[in-house]
C-alpha positions as CSV (number, residue, x, y, z in Angstrom):
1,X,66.7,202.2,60.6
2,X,68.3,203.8,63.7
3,X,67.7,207.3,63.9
4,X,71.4,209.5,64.2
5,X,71.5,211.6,66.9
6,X,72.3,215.6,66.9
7,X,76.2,215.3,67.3
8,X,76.4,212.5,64.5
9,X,74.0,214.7,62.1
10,X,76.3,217.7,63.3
11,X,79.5,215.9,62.5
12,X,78.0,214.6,59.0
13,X,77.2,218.0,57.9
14,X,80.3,219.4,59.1
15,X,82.5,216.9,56.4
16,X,79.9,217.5,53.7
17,X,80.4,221.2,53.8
18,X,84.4,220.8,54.2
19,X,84.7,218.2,51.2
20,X,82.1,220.4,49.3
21,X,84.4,224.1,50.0
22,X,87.0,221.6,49.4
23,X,86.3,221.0,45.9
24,X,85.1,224.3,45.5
25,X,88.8,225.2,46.2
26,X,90.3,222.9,44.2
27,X,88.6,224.0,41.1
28,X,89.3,227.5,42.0
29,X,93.3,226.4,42.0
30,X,92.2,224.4,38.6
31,X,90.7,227.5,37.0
32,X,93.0,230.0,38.0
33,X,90.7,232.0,39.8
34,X,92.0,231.5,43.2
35,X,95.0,234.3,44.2
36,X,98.5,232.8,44.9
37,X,98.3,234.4,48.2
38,X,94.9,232.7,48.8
39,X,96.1,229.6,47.6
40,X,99.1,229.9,50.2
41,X,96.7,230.1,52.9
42,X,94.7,226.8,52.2
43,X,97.4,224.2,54.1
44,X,98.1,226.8,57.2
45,X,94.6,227.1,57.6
46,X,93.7,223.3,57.8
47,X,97.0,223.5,60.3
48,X,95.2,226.3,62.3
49,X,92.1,224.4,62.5
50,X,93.6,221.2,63.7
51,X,95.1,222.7,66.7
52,X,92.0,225.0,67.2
53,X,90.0,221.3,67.5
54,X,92.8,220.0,69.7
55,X,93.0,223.6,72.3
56,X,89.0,223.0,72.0
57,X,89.2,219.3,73.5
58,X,90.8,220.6,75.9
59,X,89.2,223.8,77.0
60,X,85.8,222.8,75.8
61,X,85.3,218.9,77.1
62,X,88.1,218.5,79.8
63,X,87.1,221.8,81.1
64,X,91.1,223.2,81.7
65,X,92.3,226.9,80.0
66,X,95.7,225.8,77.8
67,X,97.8,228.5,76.5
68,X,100.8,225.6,75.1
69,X,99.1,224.6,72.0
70,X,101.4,226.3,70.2
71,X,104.1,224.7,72.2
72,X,102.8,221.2,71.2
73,X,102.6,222.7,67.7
74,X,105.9,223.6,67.7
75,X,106.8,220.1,68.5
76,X,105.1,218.1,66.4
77,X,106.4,220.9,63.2
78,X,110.2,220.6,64.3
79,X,110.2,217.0,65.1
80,X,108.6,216.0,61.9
81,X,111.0,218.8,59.7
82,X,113.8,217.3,61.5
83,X,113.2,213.4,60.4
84,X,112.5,214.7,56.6
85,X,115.4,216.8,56.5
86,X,117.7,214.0,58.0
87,X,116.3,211.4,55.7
88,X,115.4,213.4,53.1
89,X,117.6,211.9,50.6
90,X,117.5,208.1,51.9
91,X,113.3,207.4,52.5
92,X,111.0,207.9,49.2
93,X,108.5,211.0,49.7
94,X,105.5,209.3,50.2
95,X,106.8,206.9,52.9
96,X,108.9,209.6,54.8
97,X,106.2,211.9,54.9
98,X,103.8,209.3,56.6
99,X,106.8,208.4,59.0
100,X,107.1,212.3,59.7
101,X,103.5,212.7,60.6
102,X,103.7,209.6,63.1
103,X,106.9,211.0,64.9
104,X,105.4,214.5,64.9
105,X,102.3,213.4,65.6
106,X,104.2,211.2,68.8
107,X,106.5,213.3,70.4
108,X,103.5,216.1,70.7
109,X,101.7,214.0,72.5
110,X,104.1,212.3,74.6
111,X,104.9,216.2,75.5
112,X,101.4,216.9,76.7
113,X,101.4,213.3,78.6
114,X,104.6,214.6,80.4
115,X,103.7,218.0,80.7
116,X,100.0,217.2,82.0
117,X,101.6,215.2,85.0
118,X,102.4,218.2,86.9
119,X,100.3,220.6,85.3
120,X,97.1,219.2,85.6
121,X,97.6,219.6,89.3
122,X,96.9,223.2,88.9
123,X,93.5,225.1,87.6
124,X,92.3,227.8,86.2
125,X,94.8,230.9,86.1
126,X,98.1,228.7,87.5
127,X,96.9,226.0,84.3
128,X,97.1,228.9,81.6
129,X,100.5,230.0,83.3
130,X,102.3,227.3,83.4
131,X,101.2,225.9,79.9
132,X,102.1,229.6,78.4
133,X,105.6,229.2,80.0
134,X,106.0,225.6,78.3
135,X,105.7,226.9,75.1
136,X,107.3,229.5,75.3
137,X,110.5,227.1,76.7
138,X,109.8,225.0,73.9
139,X,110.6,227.7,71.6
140,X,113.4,229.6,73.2
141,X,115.5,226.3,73.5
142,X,114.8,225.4,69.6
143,X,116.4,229.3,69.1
144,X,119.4,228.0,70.6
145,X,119.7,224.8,69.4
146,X,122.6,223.7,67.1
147,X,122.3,220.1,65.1
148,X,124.2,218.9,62.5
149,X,125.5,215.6,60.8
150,X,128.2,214.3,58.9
151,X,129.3,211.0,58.8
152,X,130.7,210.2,62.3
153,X,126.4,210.9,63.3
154,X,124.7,214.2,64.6
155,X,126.5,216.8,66.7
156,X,124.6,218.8,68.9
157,X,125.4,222.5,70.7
158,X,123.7,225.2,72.3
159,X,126.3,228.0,71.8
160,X,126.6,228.0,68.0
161,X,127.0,226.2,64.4
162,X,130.9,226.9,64.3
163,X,131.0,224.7,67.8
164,X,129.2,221.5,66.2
165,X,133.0,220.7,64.7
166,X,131.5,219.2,61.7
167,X,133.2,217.5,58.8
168,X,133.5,219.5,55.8
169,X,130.5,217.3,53.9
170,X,128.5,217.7,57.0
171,X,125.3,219.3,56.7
172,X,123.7,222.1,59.2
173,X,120.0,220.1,60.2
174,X,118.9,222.6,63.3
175,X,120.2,226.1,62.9
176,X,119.4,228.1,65.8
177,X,117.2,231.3,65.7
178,X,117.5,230.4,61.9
179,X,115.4,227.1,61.9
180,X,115.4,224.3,59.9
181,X,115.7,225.4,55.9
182,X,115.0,223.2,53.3
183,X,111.9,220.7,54.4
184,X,110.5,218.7,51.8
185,X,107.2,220.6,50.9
186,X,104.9,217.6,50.8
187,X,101.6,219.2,52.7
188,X,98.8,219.6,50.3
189,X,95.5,220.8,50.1
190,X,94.2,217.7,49.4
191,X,96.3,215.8,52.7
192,X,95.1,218.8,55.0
193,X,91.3,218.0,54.3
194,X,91.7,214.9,54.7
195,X,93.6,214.9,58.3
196,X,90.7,217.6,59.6
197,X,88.0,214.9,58.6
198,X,90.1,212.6,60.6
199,X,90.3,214.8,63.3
200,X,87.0,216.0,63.6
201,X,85.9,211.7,63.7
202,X,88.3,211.1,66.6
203,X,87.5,214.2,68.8
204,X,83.6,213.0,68.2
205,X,83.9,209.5,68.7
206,X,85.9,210.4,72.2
207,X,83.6,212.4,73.3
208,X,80.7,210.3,72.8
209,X,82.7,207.5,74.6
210,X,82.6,206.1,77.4
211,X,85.8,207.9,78.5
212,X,84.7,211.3,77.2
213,X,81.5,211.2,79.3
214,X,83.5,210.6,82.1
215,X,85.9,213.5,81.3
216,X,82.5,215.8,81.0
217,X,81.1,214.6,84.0
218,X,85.0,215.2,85.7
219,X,84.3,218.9,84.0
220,X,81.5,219.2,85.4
221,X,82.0,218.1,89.2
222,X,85.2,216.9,89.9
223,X,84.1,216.2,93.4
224,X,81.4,214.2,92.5
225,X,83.7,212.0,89.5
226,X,86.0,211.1,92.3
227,X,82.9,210.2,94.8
228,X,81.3,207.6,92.5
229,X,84.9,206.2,91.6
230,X,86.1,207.5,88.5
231,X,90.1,207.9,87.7
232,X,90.3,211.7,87.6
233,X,93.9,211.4,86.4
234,X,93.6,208.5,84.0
235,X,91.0,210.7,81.9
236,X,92.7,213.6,82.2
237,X,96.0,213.0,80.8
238,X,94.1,210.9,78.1
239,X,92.2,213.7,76.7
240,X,95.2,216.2,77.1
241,X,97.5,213.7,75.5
242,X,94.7,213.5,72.8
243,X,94.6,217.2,72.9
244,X,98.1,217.8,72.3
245,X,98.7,214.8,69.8
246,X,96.2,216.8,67.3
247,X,97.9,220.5,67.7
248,X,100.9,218.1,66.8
249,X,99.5,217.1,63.8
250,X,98.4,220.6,63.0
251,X,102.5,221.0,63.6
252,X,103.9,218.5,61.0
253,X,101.5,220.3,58.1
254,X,102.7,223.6,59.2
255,X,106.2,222.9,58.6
256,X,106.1,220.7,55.7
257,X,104.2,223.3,54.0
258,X,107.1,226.4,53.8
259,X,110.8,226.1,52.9
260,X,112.4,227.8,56.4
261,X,110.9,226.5,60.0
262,X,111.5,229.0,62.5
263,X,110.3,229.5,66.0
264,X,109.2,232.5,66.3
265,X,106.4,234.3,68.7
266,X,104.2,235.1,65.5
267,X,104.1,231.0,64.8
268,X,104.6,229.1,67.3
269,X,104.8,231.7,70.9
270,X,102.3,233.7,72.9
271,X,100.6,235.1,69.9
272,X,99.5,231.4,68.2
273,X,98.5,230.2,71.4
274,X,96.2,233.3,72.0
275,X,95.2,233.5,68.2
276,X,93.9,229.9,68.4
277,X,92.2,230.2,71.5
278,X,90.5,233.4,69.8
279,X,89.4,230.7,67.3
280,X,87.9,228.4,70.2
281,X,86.1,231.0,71.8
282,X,84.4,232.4,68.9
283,X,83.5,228.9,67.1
284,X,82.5,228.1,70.2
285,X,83.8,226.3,73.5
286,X,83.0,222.3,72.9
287,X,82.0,222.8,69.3
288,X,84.2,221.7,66.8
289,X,82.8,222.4,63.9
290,X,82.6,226.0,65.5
291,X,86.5,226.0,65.7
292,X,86.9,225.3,61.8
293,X,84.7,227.6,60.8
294,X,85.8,230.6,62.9
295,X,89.2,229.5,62.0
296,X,88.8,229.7,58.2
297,X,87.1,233.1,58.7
298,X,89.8,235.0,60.5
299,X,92.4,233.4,59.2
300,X,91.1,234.2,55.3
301,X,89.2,237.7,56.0
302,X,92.2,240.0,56.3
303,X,93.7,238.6,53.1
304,X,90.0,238.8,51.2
305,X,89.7,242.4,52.6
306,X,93.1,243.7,51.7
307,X,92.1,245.9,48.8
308,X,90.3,247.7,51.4
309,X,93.7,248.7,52.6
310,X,92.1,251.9,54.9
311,X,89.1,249.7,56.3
312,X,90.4,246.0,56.5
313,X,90.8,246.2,60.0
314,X,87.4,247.7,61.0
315,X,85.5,245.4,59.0
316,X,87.5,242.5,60.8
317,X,86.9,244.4,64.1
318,X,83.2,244.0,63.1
319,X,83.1,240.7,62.3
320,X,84.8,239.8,65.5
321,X,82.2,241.3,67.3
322,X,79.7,239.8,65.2
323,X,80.8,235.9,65.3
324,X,80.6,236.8,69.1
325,X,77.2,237.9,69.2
326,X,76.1,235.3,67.1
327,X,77.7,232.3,68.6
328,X,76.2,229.4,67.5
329,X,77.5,227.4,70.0
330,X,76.7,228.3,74.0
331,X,73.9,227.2,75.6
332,X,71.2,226.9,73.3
333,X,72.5,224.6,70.9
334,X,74.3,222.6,72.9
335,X,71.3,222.2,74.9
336,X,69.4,221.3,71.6
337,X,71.5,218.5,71.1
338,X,71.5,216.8,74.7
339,X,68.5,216.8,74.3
340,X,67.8,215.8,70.3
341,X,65.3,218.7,70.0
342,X,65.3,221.2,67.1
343,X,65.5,225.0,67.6
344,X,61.8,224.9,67.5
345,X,60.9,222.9,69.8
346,X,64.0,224.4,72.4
347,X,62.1,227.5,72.1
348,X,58.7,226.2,72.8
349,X,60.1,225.0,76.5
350,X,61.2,227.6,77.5
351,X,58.2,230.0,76.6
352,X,56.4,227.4,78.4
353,X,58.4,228.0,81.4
354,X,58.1,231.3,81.1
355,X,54.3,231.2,80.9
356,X,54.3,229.3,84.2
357,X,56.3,231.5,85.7
């Protein structure tokens, strides 16, 4: 029997722990030991962890700092909302919801395949920039945006609902800074899991294939991909578009999961995209798992602390710090599983080497 290697063991006990907490939850729900306000957070947590895994492909394999995830996020939410509100009384639930996931799940990524044209030009600082600015143009034009439809079909304005000229049956689908009201709440617990496993099984297959070695060794020395032949381009706008394509999914749960969509800088602006880029660093950059798990923790702490209404923040402070210190995911382990040696062992070489020296 073929032996698995550290990444596929990794990956392995990564779903066993999330079906495991999974069902832990679910019996907490069952039970009634679980708080409402606990309970809330369940779905926007999985949604937070999907576009923490999808900001970590990018940051963590393809090598380039993102600060749109939120922008694809915002995408994916409003262009899923939009097809379940229009069709909301025409397609079955089940049905529309899966179509809502595809078209959320399509136009976020064809928005990172556009946007990574130009923008993966750039590097570093001018990357983070220009990505921050996409998002936050994403949003501002959704706060503008009028749509509404009656029976002659949708009617569309930027100034405000009065100037859509609807009939007097139309209905309001897009209203400005006010959102979309009304989305079908069809994101469960139990749907959220279950896209995370998927998610977690795509980024891990890519990267162990043949086109995410190449978008490693691209990470690693770009100068040296493009001397032995490799499509720079090519396997950068697939792992972006990948990238993006997952914070979209993260998108289409969010918004399926509350009654009114709105784009706002607390959901979907410059604080998102620097909350889940908080989650990256501290689960880890290129580690997954790392990203779920720091995501779960800070998203769920504050809420499980708030009794301790006068120290809530200082103990999250801490724990910041802590998951910091503690990161189990630089150097070491990462190491440890290039190479398919266990802590042990790690630390044997390199007191070796530092015997010899």
């Amino acid at each position: 029997m073929k032996k698995l290697n550290g990444s596929t063991r990794k990956l392995i006990s990564s779903i066993a722990i999330i079906v495991v907490l999974y069902l832990v939850m679910n019996g907490m729900q069952a039970t009634g030991n679980l708080s409402s306000l606990m309970s809330g957070l369940l779905v926007p947590v999985c949604a937070y962890s999907l576009v923490a895994i999808g900001l970590n492909l990018c940051v963590g394999y393809l090598g380039e700092l993102s600060l749109g995830h939120a922008g694809f996020m915002c995408v994916g939410a409003f262009t899923s909302a939009f097809f379940s509100k229009m069709y909301q009384d025409v397609i079955p639930d089940v049905p529309r919801f899966i179509l809502a996931l595809i078209i959320g799940t399509f136009f976020a990524a064809l928005f990172g395949f556009l946007i990574a044209i130009p923008v993966l030009r750039l590097s570093g600082d001018y990357l983070a920039i220009v990505t921050l600015a996409f998002g936050e143009i994403i949003k501002n034009v959704i706060n503008v945006l009028y749509v509404g439809k009656d029976a002659a079909g949708l009617h569309f304005s930027l100034k405000d609902m009065m100037d859509l000229g609807l009939d007097l049956d139309g209905v309001v689908l897009i209203n400005g800074a006010q959102g979309i009201t009304g989305t079908p709440r069809q994101s469960t617990f139990t749907i959220a899991v279950i896209l995370l496993i998927v998610a977690l099984i795509i980024t891990h297959n890519f990267v162990n294939s043949r086109t995410g070695r190449a978008v490693k060794a691209i990470r690693d020395n770009q100068i040296a991909a493009e001397t032995v032949g490799l499509p720079i381009t090519k396997y950068k706008l697939t792992a972006f578009t990948i990238s993006a394509a997952i914070a979209g999914v993260g998108g289409v749960l969010y918004a399926h999961n509350i009654n009114s969509l709105t784009a706002t800088t607390n959901n979907f602006g410059y604080n998102m995209s620097i909350m889940i880029l908080v989650y990256v660093v501290l689960g880890g950059i290129g580690n997954f798992s790392g990203s779920v798990i720091a995501t779960v923790v800070l998203t769920m702490l504050p809420e499980m602390l708030r009794g301790l209404s006068t120290y809530r923040m200082l103990i999250y402070s801490i724990v910041l710090i802590a998951l910091m210190l503690f990161n189990w995911a630089p150097g070491i382990l990462k190491l440890r599983e290039e190479h398919g040696l266990t802590t042990k062992q790690l630390f044997g070489r390199f007191k070796k080497k530092k015997e010899v020296q």
